[in-house]
N, C-alpha and C positions, 0 to 999 in steps of 0.2 A: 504494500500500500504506500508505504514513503518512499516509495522510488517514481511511482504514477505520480505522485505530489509534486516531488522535485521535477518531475517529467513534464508537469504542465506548467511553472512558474517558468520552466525554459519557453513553452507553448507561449505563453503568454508575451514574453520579450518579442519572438519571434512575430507574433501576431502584431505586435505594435511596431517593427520594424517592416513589416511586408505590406499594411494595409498602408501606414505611413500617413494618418492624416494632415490636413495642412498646418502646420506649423507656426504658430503664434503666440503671443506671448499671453500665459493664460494670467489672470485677475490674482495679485496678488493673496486678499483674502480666502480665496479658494485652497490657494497651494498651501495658504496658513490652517485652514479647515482638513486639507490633506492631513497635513503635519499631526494635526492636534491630535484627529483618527487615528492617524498610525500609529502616536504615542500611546493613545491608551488601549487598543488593542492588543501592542507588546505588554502594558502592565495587567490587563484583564488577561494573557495567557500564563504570566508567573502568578496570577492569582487562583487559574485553574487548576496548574500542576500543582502550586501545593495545599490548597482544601481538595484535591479529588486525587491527584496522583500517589503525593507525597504519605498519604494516611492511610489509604490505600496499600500503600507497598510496605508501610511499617507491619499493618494488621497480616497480611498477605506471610512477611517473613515468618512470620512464627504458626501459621496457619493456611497454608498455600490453597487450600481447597475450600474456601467461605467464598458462596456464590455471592451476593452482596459486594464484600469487597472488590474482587475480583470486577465486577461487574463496574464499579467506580472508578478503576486503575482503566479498565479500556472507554468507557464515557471520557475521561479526563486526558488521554490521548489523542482519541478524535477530537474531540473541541478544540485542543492544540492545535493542530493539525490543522482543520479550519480556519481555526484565526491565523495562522502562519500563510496559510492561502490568499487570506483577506487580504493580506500585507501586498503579494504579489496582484492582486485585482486591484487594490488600490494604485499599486501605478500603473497598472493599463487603463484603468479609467484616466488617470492623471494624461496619460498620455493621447488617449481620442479626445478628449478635452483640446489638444494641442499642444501642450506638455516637450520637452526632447525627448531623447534616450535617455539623457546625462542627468535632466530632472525627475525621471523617474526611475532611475538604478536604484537607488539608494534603496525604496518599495520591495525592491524585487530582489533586492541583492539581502534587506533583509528576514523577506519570507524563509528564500532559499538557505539562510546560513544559519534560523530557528528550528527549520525541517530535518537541516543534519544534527545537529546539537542536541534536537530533544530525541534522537533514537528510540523507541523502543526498548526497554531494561526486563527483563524478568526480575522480580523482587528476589534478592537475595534471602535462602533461607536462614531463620537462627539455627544460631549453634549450639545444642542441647549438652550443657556436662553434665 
């Protein structure tokens, strides 16, 4: 699944390089309303891993087979995963806006470098003495 992710944040640059719309200088405010989303979408996804991932993988180590839990640890990845996506649409929108490449890398280069980062982990089991 995080390879189809990273797969289409590439799709997306590409999409915004081949369509190419015309090119202009978009409305400050705008780019400032970009900015704002993007920022708190990155704080709303370190807010999901750790109420859903993070406690999750605690309960998880010591109890690997709690449907519940388990069920929390992969919800709290997808939503990740989603908003890491957002990051990447938000500069493709930035970009049919009118947007450059250059103004919306930053979007895209940040999806793609949350999508590696937040891997996938199996919860470490405790170690019982």
């Amino acid at each position: 699944m995080q390879w189809a992710l990273l797969g289409s944040i590439v799709l997306y640059i590409a999409l915004g390089v081949v369509v190419r719309p015309r090119q202009r200088s978009i409305d400050p405010s705008l780019s400032y309303t970009f900015t704002t989303l993007a920022v708190a979408v990155i704080g709303v996804i370190f807010v999901v891993r750790r109420t859903l991932v993070f406690r999750a993988e605690a309960t998880l180590a010591s109890t690997p087979d709690e449907i519940l839990h388990l069920s929390q640890w992969r919800t709290g990845y997808i939503a990740s995963y989603a908003l890491c996506e957002m990051l990447g649409l938000i500069g493709l929108a930035q970009q049919f806006l009118g947007a450059s490449l250059q103004q919306s890398a930053p979007y895209y280069f940040g999806g793609f470098v949350l999508l590696l980062f937040f891997r996938p982990r199996l919860p470490a089991r405790a170690k019982s003495d």
